[in-house]
Backbone as a printed PyTorch tensor [residue, N CA C, xyz], in Angstrom:
tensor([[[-51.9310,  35.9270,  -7.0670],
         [-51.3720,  34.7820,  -6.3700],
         [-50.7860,  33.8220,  -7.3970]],

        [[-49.8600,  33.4070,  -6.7650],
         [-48.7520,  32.4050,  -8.4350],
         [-49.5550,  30.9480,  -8.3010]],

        [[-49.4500,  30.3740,  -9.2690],
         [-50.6480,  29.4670,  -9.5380],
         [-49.1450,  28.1600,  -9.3700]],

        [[-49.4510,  27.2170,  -8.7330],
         [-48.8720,  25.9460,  -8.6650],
         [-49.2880,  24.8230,  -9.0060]],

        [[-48.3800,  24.2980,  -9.8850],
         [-48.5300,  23.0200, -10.8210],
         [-48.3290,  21.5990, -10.3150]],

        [[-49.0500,  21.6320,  -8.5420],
         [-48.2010,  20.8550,  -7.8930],
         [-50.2090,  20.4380,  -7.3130]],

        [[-50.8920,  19.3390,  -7.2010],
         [-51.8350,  19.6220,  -5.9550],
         [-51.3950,  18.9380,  -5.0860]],

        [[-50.3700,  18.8180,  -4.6100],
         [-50.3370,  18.5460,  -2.9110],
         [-48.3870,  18.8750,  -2.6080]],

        [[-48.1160,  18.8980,  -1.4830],
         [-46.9710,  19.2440,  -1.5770],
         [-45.9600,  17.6650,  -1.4760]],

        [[-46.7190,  16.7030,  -1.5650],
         [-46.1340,  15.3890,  -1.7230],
         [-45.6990,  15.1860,  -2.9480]],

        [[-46.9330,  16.0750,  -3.7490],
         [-46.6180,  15.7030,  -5.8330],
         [-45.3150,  17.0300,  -5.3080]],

        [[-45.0740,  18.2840,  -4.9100],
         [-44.2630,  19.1900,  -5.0280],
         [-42.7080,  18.5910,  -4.7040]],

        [[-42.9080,  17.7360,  -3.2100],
         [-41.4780,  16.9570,  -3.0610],
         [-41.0610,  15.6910,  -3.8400]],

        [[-41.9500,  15.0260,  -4.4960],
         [-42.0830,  14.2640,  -5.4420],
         [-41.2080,  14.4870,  -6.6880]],

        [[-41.7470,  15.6700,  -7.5800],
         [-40.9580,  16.4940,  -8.5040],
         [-41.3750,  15.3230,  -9.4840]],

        [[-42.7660,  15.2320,  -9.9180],
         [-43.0230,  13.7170, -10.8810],
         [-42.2750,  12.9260, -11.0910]],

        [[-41.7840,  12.1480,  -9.7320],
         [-40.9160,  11.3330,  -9.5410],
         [-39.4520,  11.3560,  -9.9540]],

        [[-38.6230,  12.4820,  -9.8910],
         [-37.1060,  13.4230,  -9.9990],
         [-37.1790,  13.5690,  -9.0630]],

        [[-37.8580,  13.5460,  -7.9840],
         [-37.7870,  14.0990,  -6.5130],
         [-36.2410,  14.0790,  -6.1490]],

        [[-35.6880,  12.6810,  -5.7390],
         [-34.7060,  12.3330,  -5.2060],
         [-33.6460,  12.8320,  -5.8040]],

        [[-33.2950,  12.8710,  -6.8880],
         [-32.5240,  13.3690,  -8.0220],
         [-32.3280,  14.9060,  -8.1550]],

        [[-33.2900,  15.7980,  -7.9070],
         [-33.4430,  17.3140,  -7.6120],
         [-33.4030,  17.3880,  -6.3230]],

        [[-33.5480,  17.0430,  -5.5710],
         [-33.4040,  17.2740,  -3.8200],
         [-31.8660,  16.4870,  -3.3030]],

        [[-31.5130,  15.4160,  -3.9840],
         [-29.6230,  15.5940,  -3.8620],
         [-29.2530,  16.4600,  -4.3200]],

        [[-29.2470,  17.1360,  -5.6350],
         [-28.8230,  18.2090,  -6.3660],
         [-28.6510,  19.2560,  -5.7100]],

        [[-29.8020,  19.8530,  -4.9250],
         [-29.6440,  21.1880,  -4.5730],
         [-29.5350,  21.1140,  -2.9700]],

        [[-29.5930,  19.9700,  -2.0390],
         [-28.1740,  19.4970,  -1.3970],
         [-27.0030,  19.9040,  -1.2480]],

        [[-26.0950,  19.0120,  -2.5820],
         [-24.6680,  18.8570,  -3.1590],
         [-24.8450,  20.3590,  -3.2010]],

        [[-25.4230,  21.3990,  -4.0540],
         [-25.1460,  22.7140,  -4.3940],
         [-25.0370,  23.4050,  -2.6430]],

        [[-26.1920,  22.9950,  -1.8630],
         [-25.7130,  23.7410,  -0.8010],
         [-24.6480,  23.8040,  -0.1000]],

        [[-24.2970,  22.1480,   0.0650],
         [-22.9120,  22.0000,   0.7740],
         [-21.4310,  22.5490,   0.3170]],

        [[-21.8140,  22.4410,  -1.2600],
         [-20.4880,  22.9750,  -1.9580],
         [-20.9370,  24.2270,  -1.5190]],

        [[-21.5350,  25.5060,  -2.0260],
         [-21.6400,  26.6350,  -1.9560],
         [-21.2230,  26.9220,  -0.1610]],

        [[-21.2720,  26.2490,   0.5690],
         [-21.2150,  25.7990,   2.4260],
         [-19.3740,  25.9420,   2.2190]],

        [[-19.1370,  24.9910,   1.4620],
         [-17.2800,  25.0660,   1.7550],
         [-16.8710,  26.1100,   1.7600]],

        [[-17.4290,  26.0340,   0.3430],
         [-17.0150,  27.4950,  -0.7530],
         [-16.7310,  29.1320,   0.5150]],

        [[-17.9850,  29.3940,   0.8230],
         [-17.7230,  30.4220,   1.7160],
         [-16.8180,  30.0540,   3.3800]],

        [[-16.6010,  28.7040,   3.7460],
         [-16.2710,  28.8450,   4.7050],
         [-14.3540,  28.4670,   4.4700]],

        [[-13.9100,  28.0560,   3.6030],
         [-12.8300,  27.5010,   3.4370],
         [-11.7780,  29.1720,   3.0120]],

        [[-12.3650,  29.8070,   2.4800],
         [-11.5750,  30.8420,   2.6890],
         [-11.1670,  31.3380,   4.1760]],

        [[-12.3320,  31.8160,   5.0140],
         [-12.2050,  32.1270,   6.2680],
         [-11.0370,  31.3710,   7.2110]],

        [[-11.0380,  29.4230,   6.4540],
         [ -9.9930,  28.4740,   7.5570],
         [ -8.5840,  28.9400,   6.6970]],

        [[ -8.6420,  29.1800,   5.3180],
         [ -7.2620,  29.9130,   4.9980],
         [ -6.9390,  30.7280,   5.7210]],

        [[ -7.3370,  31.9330,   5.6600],
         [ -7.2690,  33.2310,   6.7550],
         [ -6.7160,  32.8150,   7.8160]],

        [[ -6.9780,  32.0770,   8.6490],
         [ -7.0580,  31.9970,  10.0030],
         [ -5.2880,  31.2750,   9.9920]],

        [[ -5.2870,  30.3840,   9.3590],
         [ -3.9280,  29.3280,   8.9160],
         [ -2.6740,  30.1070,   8.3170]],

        [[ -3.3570,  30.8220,   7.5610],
         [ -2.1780,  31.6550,   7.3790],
         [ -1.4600,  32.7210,   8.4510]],

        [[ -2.8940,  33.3420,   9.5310],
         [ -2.6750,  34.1900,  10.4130],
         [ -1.7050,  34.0480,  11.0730]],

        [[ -2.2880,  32.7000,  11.8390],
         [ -1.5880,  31.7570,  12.5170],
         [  0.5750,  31.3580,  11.9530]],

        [[ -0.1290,  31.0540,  10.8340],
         [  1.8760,  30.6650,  10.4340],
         [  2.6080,  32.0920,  10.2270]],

        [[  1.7850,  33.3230,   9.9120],
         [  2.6620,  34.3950,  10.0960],
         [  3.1090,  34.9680,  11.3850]],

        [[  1.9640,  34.6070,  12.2440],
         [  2.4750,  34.7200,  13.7270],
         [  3.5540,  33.8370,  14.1340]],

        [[  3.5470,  32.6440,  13.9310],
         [  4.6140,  31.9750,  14.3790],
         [  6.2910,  32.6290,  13.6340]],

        [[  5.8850,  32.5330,  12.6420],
         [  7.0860,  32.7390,  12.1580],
         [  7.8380,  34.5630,  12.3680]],

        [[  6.5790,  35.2580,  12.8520],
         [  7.2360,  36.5060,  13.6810],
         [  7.4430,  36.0540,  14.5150]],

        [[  7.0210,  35.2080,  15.5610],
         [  7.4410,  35.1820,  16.9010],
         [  9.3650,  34.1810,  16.8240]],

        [[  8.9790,  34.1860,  15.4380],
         [ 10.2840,  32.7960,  15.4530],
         [ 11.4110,  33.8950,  15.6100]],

        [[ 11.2090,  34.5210,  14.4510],
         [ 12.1860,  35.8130,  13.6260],
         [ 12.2200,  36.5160,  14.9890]],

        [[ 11.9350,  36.9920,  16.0500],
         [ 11.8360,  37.5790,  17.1570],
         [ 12.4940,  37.2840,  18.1920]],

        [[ 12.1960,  36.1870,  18.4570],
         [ 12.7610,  35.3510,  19.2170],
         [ 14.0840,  34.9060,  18.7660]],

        [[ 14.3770,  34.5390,  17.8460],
         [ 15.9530,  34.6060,  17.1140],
         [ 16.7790,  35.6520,  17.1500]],

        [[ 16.1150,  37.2440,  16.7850],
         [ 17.0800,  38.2100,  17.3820],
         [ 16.8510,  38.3940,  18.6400]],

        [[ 16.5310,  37.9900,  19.2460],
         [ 16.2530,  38.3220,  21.1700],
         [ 17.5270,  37.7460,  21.3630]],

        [[ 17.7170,  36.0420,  20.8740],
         [ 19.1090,  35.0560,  21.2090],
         [ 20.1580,  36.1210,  21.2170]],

        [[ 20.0910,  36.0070,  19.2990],
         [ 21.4290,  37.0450,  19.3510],
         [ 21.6050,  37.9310,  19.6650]],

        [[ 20.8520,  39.2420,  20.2790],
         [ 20.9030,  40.1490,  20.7600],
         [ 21.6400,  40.3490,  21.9070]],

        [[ 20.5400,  38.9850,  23.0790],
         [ 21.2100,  38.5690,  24.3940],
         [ 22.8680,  37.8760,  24.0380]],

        [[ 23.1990,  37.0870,  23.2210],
         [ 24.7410,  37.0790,  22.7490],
         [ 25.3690,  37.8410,  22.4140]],

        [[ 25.3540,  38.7820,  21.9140],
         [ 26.2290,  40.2130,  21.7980],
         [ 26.4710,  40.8990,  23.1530]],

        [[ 25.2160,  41.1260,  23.8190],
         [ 25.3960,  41.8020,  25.3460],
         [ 26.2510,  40.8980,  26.1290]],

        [[ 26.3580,  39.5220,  26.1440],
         [ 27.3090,  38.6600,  26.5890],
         [ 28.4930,  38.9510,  26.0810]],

        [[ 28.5980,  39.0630,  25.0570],
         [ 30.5160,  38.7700,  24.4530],
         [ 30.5910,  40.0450,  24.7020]],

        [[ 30.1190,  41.2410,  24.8400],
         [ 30.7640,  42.6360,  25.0840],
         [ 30.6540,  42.8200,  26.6970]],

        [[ 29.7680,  42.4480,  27.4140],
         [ 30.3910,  42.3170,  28.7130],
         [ 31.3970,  41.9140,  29.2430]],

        [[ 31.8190,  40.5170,  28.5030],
         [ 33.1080,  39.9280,  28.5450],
         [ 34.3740,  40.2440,  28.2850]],

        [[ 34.0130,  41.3480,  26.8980],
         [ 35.0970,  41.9290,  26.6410],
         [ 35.5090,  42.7890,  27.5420]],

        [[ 34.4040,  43.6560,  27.6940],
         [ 34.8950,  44.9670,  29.1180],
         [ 35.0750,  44.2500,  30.3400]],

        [[ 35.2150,  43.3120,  30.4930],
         [ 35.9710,  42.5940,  31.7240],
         [ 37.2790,  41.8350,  31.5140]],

        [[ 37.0640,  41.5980,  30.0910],
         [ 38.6970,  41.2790,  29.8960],
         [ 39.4610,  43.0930,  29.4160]],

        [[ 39.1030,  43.4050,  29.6800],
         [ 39.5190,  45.0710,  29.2790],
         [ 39.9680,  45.3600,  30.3640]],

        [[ 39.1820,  45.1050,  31.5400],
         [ 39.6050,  45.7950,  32.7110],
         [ 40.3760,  45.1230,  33.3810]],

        [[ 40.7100,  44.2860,  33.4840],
         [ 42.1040,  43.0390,  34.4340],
         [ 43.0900,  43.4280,  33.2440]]])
């Protein structure tokens, strides 16, 4: 059994009075290490997101011109035929 240099767990959260000072510390370490893994994931998602848009843009832009070509060549074969 590991022997502890602590007799009560008040002297253990205490930390011979560093308490406060080691218990922000490893805090701050959690929250950073907290971004750390989650801020990649909100990249991911942001980028997903702007590549979708910008296919749907690029898509939607040849749909326009697409539907404008089928216009001016309908037009033409009707000015073809009078």
């Amino acid at each position: 059994m590991p022997e502890f240099r602590f007799d009560s767990i008040a002297d253990f959260f205490a930390m011979g009075g560093y308490g406060f000072y080691v218990w922000v510390s490893y805090g701050f370490f959690a929250v950073v290490m907290g971004y750390n893994l989650w801020l990649p994931y909100r990249q991911r998602a942001n980028t997903l997101r702007l590549l979708q848009a910008r296919q749907l843009r690029q898509h939607g832009q040849a749909g326009i011109e697409s539907d404008l070509r089928q216009q001016q060549n309908a037009q033409q074969q009707q000015g073809e035929a009078h």
